[in-house]
C-alpha positions, 0 to 999 in steps of 0.5 A, a space after each residue: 611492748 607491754 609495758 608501753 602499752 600499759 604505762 600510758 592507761 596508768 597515767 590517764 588513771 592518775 590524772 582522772 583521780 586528780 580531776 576528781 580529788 580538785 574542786 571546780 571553782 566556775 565564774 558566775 556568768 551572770 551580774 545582779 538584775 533589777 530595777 530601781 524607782 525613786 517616789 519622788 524627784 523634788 524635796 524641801 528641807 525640813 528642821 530638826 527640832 526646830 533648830 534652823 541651823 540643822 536641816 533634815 532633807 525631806 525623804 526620797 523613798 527607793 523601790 526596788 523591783 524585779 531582783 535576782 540574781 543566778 546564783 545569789 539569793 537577793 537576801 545575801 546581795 550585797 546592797 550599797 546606796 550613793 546620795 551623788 553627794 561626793 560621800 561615795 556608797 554605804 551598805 544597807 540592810 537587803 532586802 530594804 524598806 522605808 521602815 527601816 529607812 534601808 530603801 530612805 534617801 534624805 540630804 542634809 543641805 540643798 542641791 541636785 544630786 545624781 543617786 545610784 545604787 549597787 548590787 554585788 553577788 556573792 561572787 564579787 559581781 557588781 551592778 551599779 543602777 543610776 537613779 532619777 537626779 533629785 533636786 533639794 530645796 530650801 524651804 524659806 517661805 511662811 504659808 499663803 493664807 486667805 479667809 473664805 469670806 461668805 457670799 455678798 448676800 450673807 457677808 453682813 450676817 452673824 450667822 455666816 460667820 460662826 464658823 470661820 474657813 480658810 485656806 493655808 498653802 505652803 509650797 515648801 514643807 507644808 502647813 503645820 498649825 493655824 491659830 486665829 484671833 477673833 476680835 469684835 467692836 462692842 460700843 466703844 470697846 473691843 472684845 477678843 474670843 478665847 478658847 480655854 481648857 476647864 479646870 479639870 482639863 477635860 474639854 474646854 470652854 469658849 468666852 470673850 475677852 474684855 479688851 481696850 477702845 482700839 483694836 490694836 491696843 486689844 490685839 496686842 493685849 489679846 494676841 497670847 489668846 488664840 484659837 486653834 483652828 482644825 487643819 485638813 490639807 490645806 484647808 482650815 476652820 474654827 470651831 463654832 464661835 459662841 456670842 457673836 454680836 452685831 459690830 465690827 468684827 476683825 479676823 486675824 490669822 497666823 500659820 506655820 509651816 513645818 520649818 517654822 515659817 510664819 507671816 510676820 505679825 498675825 495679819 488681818 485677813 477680813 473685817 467686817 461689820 456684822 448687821 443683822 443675824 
């Protein structure tokens, strides 16, 4: 009778020390959270160097919020990105940012795409995110430029043309330069405006250019000459225009875009003849 008694308190003995001696390995019940927004859905190509044949795709910036997880600290989640571009998910660097183009999503060719991104704990528990669909487009158009011409009762004056403005639009990648090329009737000649650096290279000096009895046959003389004018957005201006003189005066004005678009030719955007100061 008293062994039956005691060998059952011996075994529950056993089986306890075993329980304690064997590690638990518990599944995490809960999956990574968070939230995923994009900057932007639309994007134009850019150009590598200036190399046509190399597109860049402008950057799609990813801000992640809102993170965590139950038992994995964010830092140790495992962050996978997918351009929907068929290439399936990369690892990247978490947490990520735009400066180290961890949280940067560029394309190399034109199309709409379906983004997602994954987080997966330490446990093998993953989260895929679906982000906005974002559109990639070719950017094969030069900048629109006009030539803000002054009031009709200043048109005629030397005076409101000293300074010339503008407007440089590009729906694409955006403006990059303006150049403008001024040229002026003197009698029977035509003159073009120059802006050169000093000999020393410090500061520059603005003079006019002797040129021919046509305007065509001194713009292509003078077209290497070329004023750059100060871009702010999308507007332009030049610099102060020295020596203005009564006579027929020629605006002519050539912008680039970031892919290296450009009108053809350097078009003439105002002529007119200057009266009175």
């Amino acid at each position: 009778m008293k062994l039956r008694r005691v060998l059952p308190m011996v075994l529950a003995g056993a089986l306890l020390a075993l329980e304690a001696a064997t590690p638990s390995y518990a599944a995490e019940p809960g999956h990574p959270t968070g939230t995923f927004t994009l900057d932007r859905t639309t994007a134009y190509m850019r150009v590598i160097d200036g190399d046509q044949s190399r597109p860049y795709g402008e950057d799609f910036r990813i801000t992640p919020s809102g993170v965590s997880d139950e038992e994995t600290a964010p830092e140790d989640l495992v962050f996978e990105v997918s351009l929907g571009d068929g290439s399936g998910f990369t690892e990247r660097p978490f947490p990520c940012s735009a400066e180290n183009r961890a949280c940067v999503m560029s394309y190399g060719e034109p199309g709409t795409f379906a983004p997602q991104v994954r987080l997966t704990d330490q446990d093998g528990q993953s989260t895929t995110f679906d982000l906005p669909g974002v559109r990639v487009i070719r950017d094969t158009t030069p900048p629109v430029v006009r030539v803000t011409r002054p009031r009709p009762r200043l048109l005629h004056r030397i005076s409101a043309w000293r300074v010339i403005r503008g407007t440089a639009i590009d729906q694409g990648v955006g403006t990059a330069n303006v150049e403008v090329e001024v040229l002026q009737k003197r009698r029977t000649r035509w003159w073009c405006y120059d802006l050169v650096p000093d000999s020393d290279g410090q500061g520059a000096h603005r003079r006019w250019v002797r040129g021919l009895r046509t305007e065509a046959a001194t713009f292509a003389k003078c077209q290497p000459v070329s004023h750059i004018a100060t871009l702010d957005g999308n507007r332009w201006r030049t610099a102060w225009i020295k020596g203005l003189t009564r006579g027929p005066l020629v605006v002519r004005v050539n912008a680039m875009d970031a892919n290296f678009w450009q009108p053809k030719g350097v078009p003439r955007y105002a002529w007119v003849r200057l009266t009175r100061r």
